[in-house]
DRENZAKE-382391 format. One record per residue: x, y, z of N, C-alpha, C in turn. Coordinates in steps of 0.1 Angstrom, whole numbers, plus 5000, padded with zeros to 4 digits. Example, Ala and Ser with C-alpha at 12.3 -4.5 7.8 and 13.67 -1.06 7.14 Angstrom:
# DRENZAKE-382391
513249435078512349555078513249675078512849785071513749895071512950005079
***
This chain:
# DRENZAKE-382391
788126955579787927085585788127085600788727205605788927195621786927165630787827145640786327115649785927225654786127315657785827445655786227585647784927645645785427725634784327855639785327995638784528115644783428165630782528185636781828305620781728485628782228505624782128625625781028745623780428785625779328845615779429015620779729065607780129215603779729245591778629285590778029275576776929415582776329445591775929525594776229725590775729795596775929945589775830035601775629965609775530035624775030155626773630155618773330285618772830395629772730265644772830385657773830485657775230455648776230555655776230625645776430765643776830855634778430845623778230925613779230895606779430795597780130825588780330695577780930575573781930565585782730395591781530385600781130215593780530125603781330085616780530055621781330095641782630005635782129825629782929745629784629775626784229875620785929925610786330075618785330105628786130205636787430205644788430275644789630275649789430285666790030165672789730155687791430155691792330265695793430305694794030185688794830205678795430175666795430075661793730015662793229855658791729885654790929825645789629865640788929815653787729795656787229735665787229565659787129565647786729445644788229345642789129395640790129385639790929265654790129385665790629315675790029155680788729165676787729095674788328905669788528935651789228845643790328805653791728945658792428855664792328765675791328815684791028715701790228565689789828515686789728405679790728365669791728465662792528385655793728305666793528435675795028315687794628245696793328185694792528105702793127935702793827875705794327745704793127645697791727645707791027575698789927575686790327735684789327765670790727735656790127665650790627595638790927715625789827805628789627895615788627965617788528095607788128185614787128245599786128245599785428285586785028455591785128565585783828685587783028685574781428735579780328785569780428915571780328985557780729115559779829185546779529315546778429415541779229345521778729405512779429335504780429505495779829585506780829735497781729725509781929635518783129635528784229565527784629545511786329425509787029515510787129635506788229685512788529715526787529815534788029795547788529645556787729545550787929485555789229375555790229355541790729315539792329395547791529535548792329635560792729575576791529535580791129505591792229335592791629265583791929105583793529065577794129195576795429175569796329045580797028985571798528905574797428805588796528785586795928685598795628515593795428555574795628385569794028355571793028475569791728395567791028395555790128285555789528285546788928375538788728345527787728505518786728515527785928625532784928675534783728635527782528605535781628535531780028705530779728705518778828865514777528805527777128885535776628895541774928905535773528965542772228985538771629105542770929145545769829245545769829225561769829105568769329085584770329025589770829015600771828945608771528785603770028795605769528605602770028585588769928645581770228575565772028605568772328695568773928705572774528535579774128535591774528415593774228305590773228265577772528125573773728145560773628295555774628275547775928205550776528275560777828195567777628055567776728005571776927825573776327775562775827845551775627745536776927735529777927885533779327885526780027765534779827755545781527615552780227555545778827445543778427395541778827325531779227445521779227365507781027435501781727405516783127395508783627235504784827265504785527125500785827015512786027075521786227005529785326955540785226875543783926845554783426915566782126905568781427035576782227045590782627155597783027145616782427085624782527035635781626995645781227095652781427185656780627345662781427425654779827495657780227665649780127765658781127855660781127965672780328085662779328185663778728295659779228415668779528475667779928595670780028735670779428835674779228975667780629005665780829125656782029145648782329295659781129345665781429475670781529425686781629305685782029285705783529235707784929335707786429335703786929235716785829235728786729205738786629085744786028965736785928815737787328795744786928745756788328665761788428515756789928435762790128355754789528225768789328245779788228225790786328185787786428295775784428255774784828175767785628175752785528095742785527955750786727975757786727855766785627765774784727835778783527805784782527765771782127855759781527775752781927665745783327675741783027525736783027395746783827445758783627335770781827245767781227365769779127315772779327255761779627255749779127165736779127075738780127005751780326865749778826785756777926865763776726785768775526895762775726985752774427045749774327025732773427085726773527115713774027265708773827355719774027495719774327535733775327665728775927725745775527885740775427935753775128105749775828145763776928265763777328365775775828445775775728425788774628525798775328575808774728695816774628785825773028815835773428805841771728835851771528975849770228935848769729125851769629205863769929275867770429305883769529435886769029495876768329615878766829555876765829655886764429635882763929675869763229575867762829615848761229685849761129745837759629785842759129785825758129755821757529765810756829905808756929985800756430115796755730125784755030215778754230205764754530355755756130385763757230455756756730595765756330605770756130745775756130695792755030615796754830595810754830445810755430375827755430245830754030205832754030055825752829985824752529885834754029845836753729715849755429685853755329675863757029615869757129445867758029425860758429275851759529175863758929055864759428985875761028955867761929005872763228935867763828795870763028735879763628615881763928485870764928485866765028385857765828465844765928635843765828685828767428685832767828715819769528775816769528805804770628895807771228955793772328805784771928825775772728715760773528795754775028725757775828775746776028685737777528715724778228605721779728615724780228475721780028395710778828275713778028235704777028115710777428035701778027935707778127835701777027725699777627585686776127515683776527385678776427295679776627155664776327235650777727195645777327295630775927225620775727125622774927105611773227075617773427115632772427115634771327245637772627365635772627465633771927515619772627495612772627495594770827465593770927325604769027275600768327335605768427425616767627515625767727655617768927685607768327765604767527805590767527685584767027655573765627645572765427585587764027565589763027725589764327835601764027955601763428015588764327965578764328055564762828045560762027925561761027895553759827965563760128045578758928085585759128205582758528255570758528415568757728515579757028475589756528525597757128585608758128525612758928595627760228605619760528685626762428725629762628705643764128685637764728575649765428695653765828725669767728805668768628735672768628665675769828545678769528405671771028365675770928225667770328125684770728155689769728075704768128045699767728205694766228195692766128105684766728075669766628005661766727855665767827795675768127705677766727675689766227755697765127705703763627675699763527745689762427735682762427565669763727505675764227385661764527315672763927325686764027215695765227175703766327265697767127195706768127215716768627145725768927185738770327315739769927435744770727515745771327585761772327545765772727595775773227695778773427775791773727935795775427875797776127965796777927955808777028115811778628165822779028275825779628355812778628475815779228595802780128685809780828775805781428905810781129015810781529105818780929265814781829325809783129295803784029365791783029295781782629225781782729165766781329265760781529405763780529465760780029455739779029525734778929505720778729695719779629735707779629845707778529865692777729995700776130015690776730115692776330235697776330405706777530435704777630545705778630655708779030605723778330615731778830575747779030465749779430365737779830215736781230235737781430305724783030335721783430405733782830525738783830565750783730435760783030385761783130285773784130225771784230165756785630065753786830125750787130265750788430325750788630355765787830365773788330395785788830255793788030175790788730015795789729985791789930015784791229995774792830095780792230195784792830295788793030255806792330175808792130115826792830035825792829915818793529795817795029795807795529905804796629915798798029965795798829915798800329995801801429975790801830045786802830145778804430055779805029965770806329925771807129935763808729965760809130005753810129885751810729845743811729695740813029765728814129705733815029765721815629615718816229625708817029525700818629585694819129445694820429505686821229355677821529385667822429275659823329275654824229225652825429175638825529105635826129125617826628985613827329015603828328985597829428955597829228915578830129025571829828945557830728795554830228755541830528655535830628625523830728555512830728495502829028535499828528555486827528635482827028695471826028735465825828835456824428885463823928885475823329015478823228995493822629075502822029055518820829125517819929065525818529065529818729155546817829275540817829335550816629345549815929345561814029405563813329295554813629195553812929075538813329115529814329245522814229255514815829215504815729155493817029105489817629235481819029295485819429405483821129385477821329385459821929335455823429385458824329285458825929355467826729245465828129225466828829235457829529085472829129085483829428985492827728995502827628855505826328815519826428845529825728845541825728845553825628675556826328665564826528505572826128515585825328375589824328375600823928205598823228195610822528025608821328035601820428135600819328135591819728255581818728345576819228385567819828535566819928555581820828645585820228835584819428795582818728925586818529005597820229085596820129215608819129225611818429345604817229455607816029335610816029225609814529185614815229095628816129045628816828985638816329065653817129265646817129305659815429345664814729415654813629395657812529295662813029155660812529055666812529095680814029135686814229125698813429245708813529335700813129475706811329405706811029325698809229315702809629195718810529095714810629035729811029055738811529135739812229235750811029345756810229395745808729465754807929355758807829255755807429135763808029115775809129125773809929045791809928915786809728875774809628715771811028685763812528665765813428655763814028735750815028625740815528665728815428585718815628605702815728525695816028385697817528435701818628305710817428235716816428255722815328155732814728085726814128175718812928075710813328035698814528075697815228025677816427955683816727885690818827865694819327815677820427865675821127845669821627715663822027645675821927515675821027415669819727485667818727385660819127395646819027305639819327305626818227335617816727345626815727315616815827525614816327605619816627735618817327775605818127645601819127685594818727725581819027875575818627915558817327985563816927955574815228015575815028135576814428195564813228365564813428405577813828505581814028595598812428655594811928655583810028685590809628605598810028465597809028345607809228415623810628415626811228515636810228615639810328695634809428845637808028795635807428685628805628715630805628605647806628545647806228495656806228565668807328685674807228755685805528805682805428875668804028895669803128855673802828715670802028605674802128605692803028625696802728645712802528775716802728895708802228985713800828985708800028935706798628925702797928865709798828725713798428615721797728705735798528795736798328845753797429005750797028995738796129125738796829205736798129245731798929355727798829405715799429555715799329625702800829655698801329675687802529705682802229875676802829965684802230075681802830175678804030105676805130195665806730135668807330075658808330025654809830085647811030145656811730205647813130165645813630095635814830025630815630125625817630145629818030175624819130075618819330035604820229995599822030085598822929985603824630075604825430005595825430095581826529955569827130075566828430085559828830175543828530145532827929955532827529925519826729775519825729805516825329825504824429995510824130055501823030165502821630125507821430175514820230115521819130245516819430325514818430445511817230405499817730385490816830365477816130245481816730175492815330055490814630035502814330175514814030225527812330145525811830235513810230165511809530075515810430005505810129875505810529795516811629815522812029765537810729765546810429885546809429925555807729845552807329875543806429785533806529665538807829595533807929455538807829445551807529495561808029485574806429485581806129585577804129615579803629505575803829465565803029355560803629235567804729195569805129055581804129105593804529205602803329225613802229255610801329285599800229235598799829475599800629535599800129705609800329795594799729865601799430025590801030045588801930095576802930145576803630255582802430345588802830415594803830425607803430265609803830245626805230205628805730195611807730095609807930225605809330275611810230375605811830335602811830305592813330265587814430415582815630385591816730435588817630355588818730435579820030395576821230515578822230445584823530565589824430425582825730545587827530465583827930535600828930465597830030525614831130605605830630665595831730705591833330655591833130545583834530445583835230415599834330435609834630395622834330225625835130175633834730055633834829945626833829795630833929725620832829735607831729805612831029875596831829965590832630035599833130145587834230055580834629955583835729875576834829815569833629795568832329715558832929555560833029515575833229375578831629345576830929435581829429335582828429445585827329435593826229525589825929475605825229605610824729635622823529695622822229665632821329705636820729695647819529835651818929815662817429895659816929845668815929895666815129875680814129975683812529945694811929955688810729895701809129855696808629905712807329985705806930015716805629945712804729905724803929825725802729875735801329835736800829835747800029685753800129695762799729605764798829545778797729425780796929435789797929445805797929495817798329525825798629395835799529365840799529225846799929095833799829145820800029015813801829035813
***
C-alpha cells in the first residue's frame, strides 16, 4: 500500500446551510466543492491514494463528484465525524494489502488544500507521530454565557486547527479505538483523539484560503476567491490524417465502421488529437508533438485518450477547470452524425466533466479539398478553461 494515503471525510449533512445538497456536493462554478477537494490530493505526487467516507444515501452524488479519478469504493460513513473516520481506518485496516505509514484526514468541505500544506504535513511526520495546520488567533476572544461577556480569554498560545492532519496510520487506528471504548467524551478532531492516546502531535503553518465551508457566507467567501484568483483562457487545436487500409476509424474513442482507416503513429484519432491540443494550448504548455513525439515508439497503436487525460492531468495539476470543450469534425465519410452521442459521451467520461461541457459537430467542405476528395478526415476544436492566475 502507498505510504501515504488521503481519507477524506464527507459523510456529513451540513445542516448549518439551507437546502437539500449537502455543502459537500454543492456546485462551486462547475466543480462540487468536494470534487475540487478529491482532486488537490489525487494530483498530489506524494499521496498514494485517495479513500472518501461518505453519508451512505450519497453513492450517487458522489460517484458524480469522484468520476474518471481511479478511486477507491467509498468507505459508509457514522452518525459523528469520530465514527466516520474510525470507520475510514478499520476499512484500509482490513484491506489486502498492508496498512500505510501515515494517514492524511481531511474535511471533504475544505476544496482549497494546496499542494504546499500537504507538503508541510507530511514533511513533520518524519519527527512527530501527528501534524495539524494551525493559524493564530489574532482577534481578542472573550467568553460570554450567550447573551453577555463573562471574562476576556488570554490568547496566548491558542489557534485556529485546520486540516489535513496527518498521523502514523496504525497509531492512529490505536488512538482511535481506544476513543471508541470512552463513551463519555466526544472528540472533534483526530488531534484530540491522538492527544488524549499520548502522542506527540505537531503544529506547521495553516492557510487562510484553506477555509472549511459550513454557512452560506462560506460559499460566498469561496466563490469570490475563486473569482479573485482566476482568469479565463481559451486554446484551439487542429488535425489530419490521412486514410488507409482499414475497416473502421476511431473518432472521439469511438470505433465508427468504414470501408478504409485513418493512418497515424498511434491510433490516429483526429478529434481527440486536436482537442488534446486546444487543452495545451490554453495551458501555454506546448503540443501533442511535445509530450507524445512521434518518434517514440512506445506511442505507437496507443488510445489518443492517454493523450487527452493527460493534458487533463495538467490542467488539474495547476487548479484548472475545463469549462467547455467544442470539437468540429471535417470528413464526407464516414457519417459522423448518428454516432455524435456517443462521441461526446466518450469524451466526458475521458475528462472525467458533465456532458454538458463537450459539444460535437460534424461538417463536409462540400467535395472541396482533400476531405471533399475523402483523402482523410480533419479536425478542430477549443477548450476553454479557467484557471488559477499566474499559474
Amino acid at each position: 500500500m502507498p505510504e501515504n494515503i488521503a481519507l477524506v471525510v464527507a459523510a456529513g449533512r451540513g445542516s448549518r446551510m439551507p437546502g437539500d445538497t449537502p455543502k459537500q456536493y454543492r456546485d462551486l462554478y462547475g466543480r462540487q466543492v468536494l470534487r475540487r477537494t478529491l482532486e488537490a490530493f489525487h494530483a498530489h505526487p506524494a499521496i498514494g491514494n485517495v479513500r472518501a467516507v461518505i453519508h451512505p444515501d450519497d453513492a450517487e452524488p458522489f460517484a458524480d463528484a469522484a468520476r474518471g479519478l481511479g478511486l477507491g469504493s467509498p468507505i459508509i460513513g457514522g452518525a459523528t465525524r469520530q465514527i466516520s473516520v474510525r470507520n475510514g481506518l478499520a476499512a484500509l485496516a482490513d484491506a489486502d494489502a498492508p496498512a500505510p505509514a501515515n494517514i492524511l484526514i481531511h474535511d471533504g468541505a475544505r476544496p482549497f488544500v494546496s499542494a504546499a500544506l500537504i507538503d508541510r504535513v507530511i514533511s513533520a511526520l518524519a519527527d512527530a507521530d501527528g501534524a495539524v495546520p494551525v493559524l493564530p488567533v489574532i482577534d481578542t476572544v472573550k467568553r460570554t454565557d450567550g447573551k453577555r461577556i463573562v471574562e476576556t480569554v488570554d490568547r496566548t498560545g491558542l489557534c485556529r486547527v485546520q486540516t489535513p492532519q496527518g498521523f502514523r496510520f496504525l497509531q492512529l487506528l490505536a488512538a482511535h479505538e481506544r476513543a471508541a471504548s470512552d463513551g463519555d467524551r466526544t472528540y472533534t478532531d483526530d488531534a484530540s483523539i491522538a492527544e488524549a492516546a499520548g502522542l506527540d502531535v505537531m503544529t506547521v503553518q495553516g492557510e487562510d484560503a484553506n477555509i472549511k465551508i459550513t454557512h452560506d457566507e462560506d460559499m460566498a467567501r469561496a466563490q469570490a476567491w475563486l473569482l479573485s484568483t482566476r482568469e479565463t483562457r481559451v486554446g484551439s487545436g487542429f488535425d489530419v490524417h490521412a486514410f488507409g487500409p482499414g475497416d473502421h476509424v476511431r473518432l472521439g474513442g469511438v470505433d465508427i465502421p468504414h470501408d478504409r482507416a485513418l493512418a497515424g503513429h498511434s491510433d490516429a484519432d483526429v478529434a481527440l488529437h486536436a482537442l488534446t491540443d486546444a487543452i495545451l494550448g490554453a495551458l501555454g504548455d506546448g503540443d501533442i508533438g511535445t509530450h507524445f513525439p512521434p518518434s517514440d515508439l512506445r506511442w505507437q497503436g496507443k488510445d489518443s485518450m492517454h493523450f487527452l487525460s493527460h493534458a487533463m492531468e495538467l490542467l488539474r495539476a495547476r487548479h484548472g477547470t475545463l469549462v467547455h470543450a467544442d470539437l468540429t469534425i471535417i470528413c464526407e465519410a464516414p457519417r459522423v452524425g448518428p454516432h455524435r452521442d456517443a462521441i461526446r459521451m466518450r469524451i466526458a467520461e475521458g475528462l472525467a466533466v458533465e456532458p454538458r461541457r463537450i459539444s460535437v459537430k460534424a461538417t463536409t467542405t462540400e467535395g472541396l479539398g482533400f476531405t471533399g476528395r475523402a483523402e482523410g478526415i480533419a479536425a478542430q476544436a477549443s477548450a476553454t478553461i479557467t484557471i488559477g492566475a499566474g499559474q
